[in-house]
Structures are given as structure tokens and as C-alpha cells.
C-alpha positions as CSV (number, residue, x, y, z in Angstrom):
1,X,60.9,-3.3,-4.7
2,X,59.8,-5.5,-7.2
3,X,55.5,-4.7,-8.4
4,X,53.6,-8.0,-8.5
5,X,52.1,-8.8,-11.6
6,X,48.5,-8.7,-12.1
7,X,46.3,-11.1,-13.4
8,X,44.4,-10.5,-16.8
9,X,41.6,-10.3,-14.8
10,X,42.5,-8.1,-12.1
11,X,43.5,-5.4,-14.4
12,X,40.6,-2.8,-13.8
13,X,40.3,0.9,-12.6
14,X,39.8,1.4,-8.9
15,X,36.5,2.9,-8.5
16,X,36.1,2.4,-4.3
17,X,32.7,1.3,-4.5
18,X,31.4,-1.6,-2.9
19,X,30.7,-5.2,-4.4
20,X,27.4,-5.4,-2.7
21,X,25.8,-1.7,-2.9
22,X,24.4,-0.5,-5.8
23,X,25.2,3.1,-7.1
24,X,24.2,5.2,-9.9
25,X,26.9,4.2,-12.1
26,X,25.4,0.7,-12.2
27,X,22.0,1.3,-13.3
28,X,24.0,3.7,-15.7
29,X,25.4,1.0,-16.8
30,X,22.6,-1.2,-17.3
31,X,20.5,1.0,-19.0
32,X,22.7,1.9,-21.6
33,X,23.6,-1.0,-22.2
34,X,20.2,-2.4,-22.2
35,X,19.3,0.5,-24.5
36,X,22.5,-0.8,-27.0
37,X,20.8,-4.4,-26.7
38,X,17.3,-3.4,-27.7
39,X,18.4,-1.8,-30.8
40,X,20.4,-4.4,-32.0
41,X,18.0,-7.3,-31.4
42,X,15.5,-5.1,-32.7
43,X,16.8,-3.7,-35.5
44,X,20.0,-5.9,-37.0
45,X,18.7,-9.2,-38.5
46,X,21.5,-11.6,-37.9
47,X,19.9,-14.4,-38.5
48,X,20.5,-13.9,-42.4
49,X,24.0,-14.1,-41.4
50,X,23.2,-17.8,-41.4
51,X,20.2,-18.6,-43.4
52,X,22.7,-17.5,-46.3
53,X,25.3,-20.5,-45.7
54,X,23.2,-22.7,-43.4
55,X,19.3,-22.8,-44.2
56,X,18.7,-25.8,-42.1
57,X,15.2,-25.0,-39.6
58,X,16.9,-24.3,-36.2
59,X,20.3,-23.2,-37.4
60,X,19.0,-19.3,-36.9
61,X,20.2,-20.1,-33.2
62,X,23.6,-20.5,-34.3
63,X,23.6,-16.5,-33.4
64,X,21.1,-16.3,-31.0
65,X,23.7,-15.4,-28.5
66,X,23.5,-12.5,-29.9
67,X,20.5,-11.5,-27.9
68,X,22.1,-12.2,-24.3
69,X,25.3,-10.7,-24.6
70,X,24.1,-7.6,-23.4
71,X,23.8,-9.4,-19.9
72,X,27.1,-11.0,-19.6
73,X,28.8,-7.6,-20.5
74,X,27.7,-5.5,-17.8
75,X,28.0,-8.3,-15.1
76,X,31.7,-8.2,-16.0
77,X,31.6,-4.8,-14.9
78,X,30.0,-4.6,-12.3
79,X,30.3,-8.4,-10.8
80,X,26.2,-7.5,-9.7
81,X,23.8,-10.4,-10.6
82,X,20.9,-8.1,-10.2
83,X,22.7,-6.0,-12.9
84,X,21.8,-8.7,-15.2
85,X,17.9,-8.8,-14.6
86,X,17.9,-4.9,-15.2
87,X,19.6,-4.8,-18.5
88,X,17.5,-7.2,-19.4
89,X,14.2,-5.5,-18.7
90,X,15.3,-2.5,-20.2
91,X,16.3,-4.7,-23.6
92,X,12.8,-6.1,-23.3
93,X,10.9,-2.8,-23.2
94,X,12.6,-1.4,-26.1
95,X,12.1,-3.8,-28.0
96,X,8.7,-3.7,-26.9
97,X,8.2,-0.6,-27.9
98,X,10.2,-1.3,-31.0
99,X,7.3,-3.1,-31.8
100,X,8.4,-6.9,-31.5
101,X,5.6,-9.5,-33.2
102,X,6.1,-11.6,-29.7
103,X,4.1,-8.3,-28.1
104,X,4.8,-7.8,-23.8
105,X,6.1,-11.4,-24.1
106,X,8.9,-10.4,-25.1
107,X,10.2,-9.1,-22.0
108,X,9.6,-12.1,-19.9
109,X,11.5,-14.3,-22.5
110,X,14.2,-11.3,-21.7
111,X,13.9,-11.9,-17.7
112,X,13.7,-15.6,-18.0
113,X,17.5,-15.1,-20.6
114,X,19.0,-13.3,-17.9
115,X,17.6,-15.6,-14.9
116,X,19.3,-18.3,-16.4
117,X,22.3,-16.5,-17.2
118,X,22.1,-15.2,-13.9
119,X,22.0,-18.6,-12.4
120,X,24.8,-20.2,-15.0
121,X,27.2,-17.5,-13.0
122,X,26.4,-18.4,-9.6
123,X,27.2,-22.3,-10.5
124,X,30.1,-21.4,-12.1
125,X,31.4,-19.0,-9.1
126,X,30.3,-22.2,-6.9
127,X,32.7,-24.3,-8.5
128,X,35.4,-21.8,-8.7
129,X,35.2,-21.0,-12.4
130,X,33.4,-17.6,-12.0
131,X,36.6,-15.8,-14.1
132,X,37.9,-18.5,-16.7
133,X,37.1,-18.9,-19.8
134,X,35.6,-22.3,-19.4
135,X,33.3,-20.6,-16.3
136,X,31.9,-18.0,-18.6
137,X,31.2,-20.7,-21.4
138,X,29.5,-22.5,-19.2
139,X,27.4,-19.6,-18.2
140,X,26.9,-18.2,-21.2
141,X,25.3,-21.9,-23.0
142,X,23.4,-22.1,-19.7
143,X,21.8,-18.6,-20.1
144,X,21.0,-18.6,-23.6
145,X,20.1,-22.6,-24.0
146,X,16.3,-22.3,-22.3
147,X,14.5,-19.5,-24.9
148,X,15.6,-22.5,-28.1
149,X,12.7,-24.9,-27.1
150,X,10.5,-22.2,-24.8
151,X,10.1,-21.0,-28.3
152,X,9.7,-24.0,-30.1
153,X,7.1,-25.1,-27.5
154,X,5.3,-22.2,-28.1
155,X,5.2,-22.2,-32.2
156,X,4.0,-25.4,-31.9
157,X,6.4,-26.9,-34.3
158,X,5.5,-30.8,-33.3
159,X,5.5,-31.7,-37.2
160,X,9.1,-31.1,-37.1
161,X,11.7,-34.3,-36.7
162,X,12.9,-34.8,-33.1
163,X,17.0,-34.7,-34.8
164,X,15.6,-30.7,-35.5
165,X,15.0,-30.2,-32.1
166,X,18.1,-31.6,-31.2
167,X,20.3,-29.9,-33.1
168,X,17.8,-26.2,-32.4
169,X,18.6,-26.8,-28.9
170,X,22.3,-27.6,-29.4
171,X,22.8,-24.3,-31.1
172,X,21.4,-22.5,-28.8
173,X,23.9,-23.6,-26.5
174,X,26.8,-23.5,-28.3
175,X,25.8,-20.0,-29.4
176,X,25.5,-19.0,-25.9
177,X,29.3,-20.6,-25.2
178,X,30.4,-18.8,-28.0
179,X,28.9,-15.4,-27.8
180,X,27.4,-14.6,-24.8
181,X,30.2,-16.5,-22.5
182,X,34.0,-16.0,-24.8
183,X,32.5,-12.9,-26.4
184,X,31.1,-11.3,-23.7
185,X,34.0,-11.5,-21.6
186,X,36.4,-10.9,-24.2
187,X,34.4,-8.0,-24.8
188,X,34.0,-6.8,-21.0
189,X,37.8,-6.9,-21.4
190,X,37.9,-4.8,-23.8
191,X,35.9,-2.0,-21.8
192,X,38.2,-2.2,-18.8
193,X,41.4,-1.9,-20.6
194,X,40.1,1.0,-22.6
195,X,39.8,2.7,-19.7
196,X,35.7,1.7,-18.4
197,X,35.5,2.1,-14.7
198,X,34.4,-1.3,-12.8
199,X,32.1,-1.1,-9.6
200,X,33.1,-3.8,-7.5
């Protein structure tokens, strides 16, 4: 009897739980990794990552994908959307209490990342892209794209040229393509073949 080949992305640990309940393991799951995200938003600077090579104002969003990943990741293991909105609360208040200049605002723009995110997932899904590469892209650009000119709008930077804008936004989502969407499902792949239990 011949086995039937799995898919790449069918190749996860049987856990028996439910798509649609949520158990312990998940808000296990989105706290730690929500607890990962915090510390390195808060704490890793990778914004000099590109201010060395490309000083340009808006280019710092180049890697602001960086700050969403978090969300992407444990939605890949656990297929939850409300998954999403947790870790990112839990990103939010630690870097809250991490003592973030942006103060309690800080978690909104967190909720508001992983809304969007959130939402870029459920389009894709709609269109039957919810496990390609070009799906997660997709979701990924959509989810990081909106904090680009919600903080822009609110540092008042008016003086700027309108091609700054432009390219600040365009960043943003490419950055959220890159590293929220391929990254974050690469790395999601990464947990499950290392042995990471899914919950759906």
C-alpha cells in the first residue's frame, strides 16, 4: 500500500484539538510569543540595520515588519484569528511596561497591527490563498502597511515631500510581504518541523 504524500503544508503533529475551541496551549502560545515580541521591539533597534546603508526619512520601515511577525507566527500554529489580537496585546503591554516613548498608545497601534493582519488572512483565505506564499504576502503587507502613515499622521510630519510619504508607506508594505508574510511562514515552518505541536 502505497502512503500518500503530504503537502508542505500539511506536515504538522496531530494534536486532536479542535479548529474552533480555544485551549490552554493557545494562549500558551500567544503569550510567549507575545512576551518574545515585546522584548525584541523593545529592546533590539533594527532600525540602524538601515539607517547605516539607507538614511533616507521613511526607509526605517524597510524593517518595520519586524514588529508584526510575532502575529503571523502563532496564527500559523494555531490557524486562530483571535490568536493574533492576543499576542498582540501582550506585545503591547510589555512594551508598555518596557517603557515605550508612545506611552498606553502603544498597545492600540499593537491591536490595530494585528486587526489588520487579522483581516489581510481572512481576504486571503476568501480567495483561496490562505496557505501560499503569495496569500501570506499579501497578508503580511496588508497587516503591517496601516501603522506607516497612522504614525506619520500623528508626528505631524506635513513639511515632508509627498514622494517621502510615498515611498514610507511603500516600505511598510513591502516590509510586511517580506517579513511578516515569507518570514513568518517560513518561520512557522520551521516550528512545526522541529517538532512544535499545531492546535487545529
Amino acid at each position: 500500500m502505497t502512503e500518500i504524500a503530504k503537502k508542505p503544508e500539511e506536515d504538522f503533529i496531530e494534536t486532536g484539538l479542535t479548529k474552533k475551541k480555544y485551549t490552554s496551549i493557545d494562549l500558551l502560545y500567544s503569550t510567549i510569543i507575545g512576551i518574545l515580541g515585546g522584548i525584541v521591539s523593545s529592546l533590539i533597534p533594527f532600525s540602524l540595520l538601515i539607517k547605516v546603508w539607507y538614511p533616507l526619512t521613511g526607509g526605517t520601515q524597510l524593517v518595520s515588519g519586524h514588529h508584526v511577525i510575532w502575529a503571523s507566527i502563532i496564527y500559523g500554529l494555531t490557524r486562530k484569528k483571535g490568536n493574533i489580537m492576543l499576542t498582540m496585546l501582550t506585545k503591547g503591554l510589555l512594551e508598555f511596561l518596557f517603557g515605550d516613548p508612545w506611552g498606553l498608545l502603544i498597545i492600540f497601534v499593537n491591536l490595530m497591527e494585528g486587526f489588520f493582519l487579522l483581516s489581510g488572512f481572512f481576504l486571503v483565505e476568501k480567495l483561496g490563498e490562505g496557505e501560499t506564499n503569495l496569500g501570506w504576502g499579501i497578508a503580511g503587507g496588508f497587516g503591517n502597511f496601516f501603522q506607516a502613515p497612522f504614525f506619520w499622521v500623528l508626528n505631524q510630519r506635513w513639511y515632508l515631500h509627498w514622494s517621502l510619504w510615498v515611498l514610507s508607506f511603500m516600505y511598510a508594505f513591502i516590509s510586511g510581504i517580506l517579513i511578516v508574510g515569507l518570514l513568518g511562514r517560513a518561520a512557522k515552518n520551521v516550528l512545526i518541523k522541529a517538532g512544535v505541536h499545531t492546535t487545529f
